[in-house]
VOBA-1610 file (N, C-alpha, C; in pm, whole numbers, padded with zeros to 5 digits, always signed):
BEGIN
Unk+14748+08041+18723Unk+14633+08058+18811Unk+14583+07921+18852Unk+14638+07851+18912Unk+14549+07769+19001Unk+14422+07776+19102Unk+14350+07704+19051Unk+14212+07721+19158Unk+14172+07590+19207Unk+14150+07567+19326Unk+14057+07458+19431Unk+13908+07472+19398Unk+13891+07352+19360Unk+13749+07332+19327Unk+13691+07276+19457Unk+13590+07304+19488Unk+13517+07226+19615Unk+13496+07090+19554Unk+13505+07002+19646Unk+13441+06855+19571Unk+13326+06787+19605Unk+13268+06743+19534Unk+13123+06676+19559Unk+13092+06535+19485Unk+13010+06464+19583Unk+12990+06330+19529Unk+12915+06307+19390Unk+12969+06189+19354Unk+12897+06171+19189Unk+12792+06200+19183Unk+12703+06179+19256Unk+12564+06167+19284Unk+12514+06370+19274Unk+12590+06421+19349Unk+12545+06499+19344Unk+12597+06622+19166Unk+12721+06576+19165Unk+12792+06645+19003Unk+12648+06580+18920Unk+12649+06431+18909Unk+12542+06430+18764Unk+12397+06441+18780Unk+12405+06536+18976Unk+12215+06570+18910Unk+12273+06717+18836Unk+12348+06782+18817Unk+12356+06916+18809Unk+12292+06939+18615Unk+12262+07037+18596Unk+12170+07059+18494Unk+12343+07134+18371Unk+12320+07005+18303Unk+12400+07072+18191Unk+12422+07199+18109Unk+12321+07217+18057Unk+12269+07348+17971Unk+12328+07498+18087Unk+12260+07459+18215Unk+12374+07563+18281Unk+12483+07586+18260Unk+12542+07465+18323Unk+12713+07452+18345Unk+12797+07467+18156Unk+12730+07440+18070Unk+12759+07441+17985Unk+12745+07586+17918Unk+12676+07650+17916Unk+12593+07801+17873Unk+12703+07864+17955Unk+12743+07867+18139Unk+12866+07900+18189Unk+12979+07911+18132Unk+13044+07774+18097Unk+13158+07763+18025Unk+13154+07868+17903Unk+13046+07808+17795Unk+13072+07934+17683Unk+13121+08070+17724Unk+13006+08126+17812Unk+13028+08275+17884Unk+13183+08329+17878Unk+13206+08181+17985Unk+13334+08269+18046Unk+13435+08251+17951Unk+13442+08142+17835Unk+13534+08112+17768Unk+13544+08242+17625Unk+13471+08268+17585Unk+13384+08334+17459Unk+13417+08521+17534Unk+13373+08505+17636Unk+13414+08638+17716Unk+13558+08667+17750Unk+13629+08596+17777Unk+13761+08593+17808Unk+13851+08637+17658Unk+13812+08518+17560Unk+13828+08531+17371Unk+13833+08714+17401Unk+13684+08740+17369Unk+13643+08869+17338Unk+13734+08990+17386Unk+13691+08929+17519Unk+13802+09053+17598Unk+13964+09042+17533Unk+14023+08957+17482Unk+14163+08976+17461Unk+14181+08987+17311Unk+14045+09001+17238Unk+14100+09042+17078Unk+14035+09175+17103Unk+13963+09187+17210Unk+13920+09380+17169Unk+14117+09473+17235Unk+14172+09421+17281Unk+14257+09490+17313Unk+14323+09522+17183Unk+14334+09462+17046Unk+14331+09494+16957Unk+14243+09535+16849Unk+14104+09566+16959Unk+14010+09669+16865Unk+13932+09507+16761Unk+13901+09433+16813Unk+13889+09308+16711Unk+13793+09258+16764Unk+13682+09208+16685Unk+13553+09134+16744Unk+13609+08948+16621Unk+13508+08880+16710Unk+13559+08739+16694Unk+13554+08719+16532Unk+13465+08828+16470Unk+13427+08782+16322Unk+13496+08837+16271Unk+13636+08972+16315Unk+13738+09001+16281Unk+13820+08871+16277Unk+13899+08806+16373Unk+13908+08689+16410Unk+13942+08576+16352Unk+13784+08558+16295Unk+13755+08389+16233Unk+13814+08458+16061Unk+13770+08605+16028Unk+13812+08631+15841Unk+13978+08640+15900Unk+14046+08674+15953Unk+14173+08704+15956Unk+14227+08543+15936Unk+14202+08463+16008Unk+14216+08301+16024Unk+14182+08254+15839Unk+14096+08278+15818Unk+14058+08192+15723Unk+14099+08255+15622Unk+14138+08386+15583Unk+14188+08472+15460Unk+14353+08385+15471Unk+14428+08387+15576Unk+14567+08345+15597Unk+14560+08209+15603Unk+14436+08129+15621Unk+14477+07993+15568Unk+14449+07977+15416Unk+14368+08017+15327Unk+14375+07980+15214Unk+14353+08132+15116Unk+14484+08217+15111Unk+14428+08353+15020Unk+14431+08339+14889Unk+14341+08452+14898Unk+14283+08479+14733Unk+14156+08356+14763Unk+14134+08279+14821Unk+14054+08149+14813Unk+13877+08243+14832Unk+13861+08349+14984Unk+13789+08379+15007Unk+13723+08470+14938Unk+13605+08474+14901Unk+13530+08625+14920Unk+13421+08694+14962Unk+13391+08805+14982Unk+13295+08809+15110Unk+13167+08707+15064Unk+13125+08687+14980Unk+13002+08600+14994Unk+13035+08491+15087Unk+13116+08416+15044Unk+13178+08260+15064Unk+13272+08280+15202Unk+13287+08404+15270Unk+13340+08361+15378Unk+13190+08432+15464Unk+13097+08513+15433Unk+12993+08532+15491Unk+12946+08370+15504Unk+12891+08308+15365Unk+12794+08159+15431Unk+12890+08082+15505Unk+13040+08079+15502Unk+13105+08031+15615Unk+13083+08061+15779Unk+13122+08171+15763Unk+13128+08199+15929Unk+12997+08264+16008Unk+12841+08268+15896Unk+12747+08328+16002Unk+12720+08271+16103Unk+12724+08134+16053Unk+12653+08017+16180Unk+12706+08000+16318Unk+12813+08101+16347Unk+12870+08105+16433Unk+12895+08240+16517Unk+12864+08326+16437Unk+12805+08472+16528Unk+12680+08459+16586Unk+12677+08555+16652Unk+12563+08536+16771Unk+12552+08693+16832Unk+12629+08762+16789Unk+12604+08946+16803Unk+12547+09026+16697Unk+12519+08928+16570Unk+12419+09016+16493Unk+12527+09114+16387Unk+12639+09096+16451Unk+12725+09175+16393Unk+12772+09143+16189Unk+12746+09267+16102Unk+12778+09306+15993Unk+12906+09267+15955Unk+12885+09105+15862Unk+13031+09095+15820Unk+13069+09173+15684Unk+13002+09233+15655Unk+13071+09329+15537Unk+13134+09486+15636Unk+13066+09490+15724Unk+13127+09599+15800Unk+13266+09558+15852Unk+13247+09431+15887Unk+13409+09373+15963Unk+13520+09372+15797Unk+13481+09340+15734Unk+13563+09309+15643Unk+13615+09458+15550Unk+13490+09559+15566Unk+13532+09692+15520Unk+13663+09773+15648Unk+13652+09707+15788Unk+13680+09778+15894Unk+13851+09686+15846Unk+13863+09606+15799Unk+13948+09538+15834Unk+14055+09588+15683Unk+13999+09623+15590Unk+14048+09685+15411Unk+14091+09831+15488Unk+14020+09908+15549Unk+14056+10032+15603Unk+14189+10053+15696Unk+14162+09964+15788Unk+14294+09941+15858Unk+14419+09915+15747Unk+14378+09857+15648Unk+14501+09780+15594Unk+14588+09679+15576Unk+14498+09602+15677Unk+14511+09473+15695Unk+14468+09352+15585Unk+14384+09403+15514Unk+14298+09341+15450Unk+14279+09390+15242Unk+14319+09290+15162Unk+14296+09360+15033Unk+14224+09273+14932Unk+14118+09324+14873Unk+14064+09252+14753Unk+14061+09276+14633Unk+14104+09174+14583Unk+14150+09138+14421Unk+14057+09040+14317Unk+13962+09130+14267Unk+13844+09075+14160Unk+13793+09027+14280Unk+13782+09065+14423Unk+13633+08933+14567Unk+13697+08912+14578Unk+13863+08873+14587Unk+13929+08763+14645Unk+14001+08845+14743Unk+13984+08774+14876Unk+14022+08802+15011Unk+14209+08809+15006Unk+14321+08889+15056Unk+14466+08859+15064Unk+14487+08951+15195Unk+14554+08862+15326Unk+14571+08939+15453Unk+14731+09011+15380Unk+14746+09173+15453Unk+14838+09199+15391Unk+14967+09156+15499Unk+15088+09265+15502Unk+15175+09232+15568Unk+15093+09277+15751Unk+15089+09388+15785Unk+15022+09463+15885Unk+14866+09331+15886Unk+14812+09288+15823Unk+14688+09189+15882Unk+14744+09061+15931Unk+14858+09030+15909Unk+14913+08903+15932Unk+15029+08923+16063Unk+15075+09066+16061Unk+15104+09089+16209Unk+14976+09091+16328Unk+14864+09180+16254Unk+14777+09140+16356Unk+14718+09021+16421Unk+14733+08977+16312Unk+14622+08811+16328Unk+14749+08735+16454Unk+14920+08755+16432Unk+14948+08697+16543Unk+14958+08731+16647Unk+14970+08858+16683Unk+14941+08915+16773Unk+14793+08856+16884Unk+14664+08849+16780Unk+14571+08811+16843Unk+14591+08682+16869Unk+14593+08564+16815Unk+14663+08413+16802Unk+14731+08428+16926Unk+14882+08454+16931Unk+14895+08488+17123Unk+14828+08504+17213Unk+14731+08594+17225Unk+14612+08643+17302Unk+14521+08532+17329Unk+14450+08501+17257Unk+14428+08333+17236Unk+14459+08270+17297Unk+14556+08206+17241Unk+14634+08125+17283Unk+14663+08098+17462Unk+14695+08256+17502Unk+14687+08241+17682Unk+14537+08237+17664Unk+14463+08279+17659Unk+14321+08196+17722Unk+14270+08053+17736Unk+14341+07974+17585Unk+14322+07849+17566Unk+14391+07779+17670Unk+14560+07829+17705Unk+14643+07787+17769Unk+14559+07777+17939Unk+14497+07937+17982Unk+14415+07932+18093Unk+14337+07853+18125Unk+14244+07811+17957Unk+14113+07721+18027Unk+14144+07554+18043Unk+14250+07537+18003Unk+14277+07406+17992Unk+14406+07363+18150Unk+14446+07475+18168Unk+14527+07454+18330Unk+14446+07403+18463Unk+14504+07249+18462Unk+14466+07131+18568Unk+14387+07039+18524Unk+14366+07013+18395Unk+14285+06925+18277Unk+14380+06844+18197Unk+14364+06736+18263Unk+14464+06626+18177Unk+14359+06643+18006Unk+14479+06618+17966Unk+14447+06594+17814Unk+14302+06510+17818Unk+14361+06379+17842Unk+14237+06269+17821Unk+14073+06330+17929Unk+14117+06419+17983Unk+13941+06445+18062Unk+13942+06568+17963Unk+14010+06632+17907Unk+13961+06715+17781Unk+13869+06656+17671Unk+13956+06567+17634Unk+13931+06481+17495Unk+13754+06369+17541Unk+13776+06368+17648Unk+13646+06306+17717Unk+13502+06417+17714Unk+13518+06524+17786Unk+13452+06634+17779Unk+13400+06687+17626Unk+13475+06704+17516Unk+13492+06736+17359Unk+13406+06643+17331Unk+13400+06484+17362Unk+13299+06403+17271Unk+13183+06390+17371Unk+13144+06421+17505Unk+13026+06400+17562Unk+12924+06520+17494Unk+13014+06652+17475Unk+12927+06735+17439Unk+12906+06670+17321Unk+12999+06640+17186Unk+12974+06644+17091Unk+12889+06543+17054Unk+12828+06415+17147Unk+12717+06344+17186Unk+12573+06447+17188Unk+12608+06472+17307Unk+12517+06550+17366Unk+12420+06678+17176Unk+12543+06723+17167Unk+12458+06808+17038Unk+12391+06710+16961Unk+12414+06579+16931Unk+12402+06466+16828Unk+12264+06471+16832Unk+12256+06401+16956Unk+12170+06347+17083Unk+12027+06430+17026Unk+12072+06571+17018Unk+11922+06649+17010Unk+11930+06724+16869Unk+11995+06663+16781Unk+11978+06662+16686Unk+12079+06752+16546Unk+12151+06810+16693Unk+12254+06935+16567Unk+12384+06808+16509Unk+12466+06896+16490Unk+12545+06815+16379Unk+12686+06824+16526Unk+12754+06700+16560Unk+12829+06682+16616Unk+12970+06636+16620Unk+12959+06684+16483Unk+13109+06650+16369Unk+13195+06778+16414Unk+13361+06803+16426Unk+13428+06880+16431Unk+13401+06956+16289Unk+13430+07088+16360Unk+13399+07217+16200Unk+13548+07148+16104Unk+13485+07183+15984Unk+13560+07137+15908Unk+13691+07269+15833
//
């Protein structure tokens, strides 16, 4: 998908109000996410436990992947519900709290990872690397700037 951007002078790009253009981007980026893990019935906090159970299992359990990943929902959404929704499917098994994606959760998780993946692939088509990597630290200024934490998640 290629798209023509209209062009406009410097003057006029850096009066434009960040928090817009930025609040935009999330939208469409976060919306796009959404839309291609619900085709597998999957909300993002499905998602982020599938990711993090398959990077370190047995490591997680719901407490410790709850204070992990709330700070990053924003739908209010029940991570003991995601994590019961996700044991039901079968995807998902716990041993004494400890999180293990099974065979069927680790097909899903790539399945979604693909899905992903073309969106990431989408939002980054006609973006040299280096005006990426430029963009990544103005914001990550920018959060500094007003006070949040502007360190990559760890």
């Amino acid at each position: 998908m290629n798209v023509t951007l209209k062009e406009y002078s410097q003057e006029e790009l850096a009066a434009q109000p960040i928090g817009a253009w930025s609040g935009e981007a999330h939208r469409q980026v976060v919306g796009a996410l959404r839309a291609q893990l619900a085709v597998e019935n999957l909300t993002q906090p499905h998602w982020w436990t599938l990711n993090h159970v398959a990077g370190e299992p047995g490591r997680w359990t719901r407490a410790t992947l709850i204070e992990r990943l709330a700070r990053y929902e924003d739908l209010g959404i029940d991570f003991n519900g995601v994590f019961d929704d996700l044991v039901a499917r079968g995807w998902l098994t716990e041993e004494d709290g400890a999180m293990t994606l099974t065979e069927a959760g680790e097909a899903g998780r790539l399945r979604a990872r693909d899905r992903n993946l073309r969106v990431h692939h989408q939002t980054h088509e006609g973006i040299p690397t280096a005006d990426f990597v430029t963009t990544i630290n103005v914001l990550r200024r920018m959060v500094a700037n007003l006070g949040g934490n502007g360190d990559l998640p760890d």
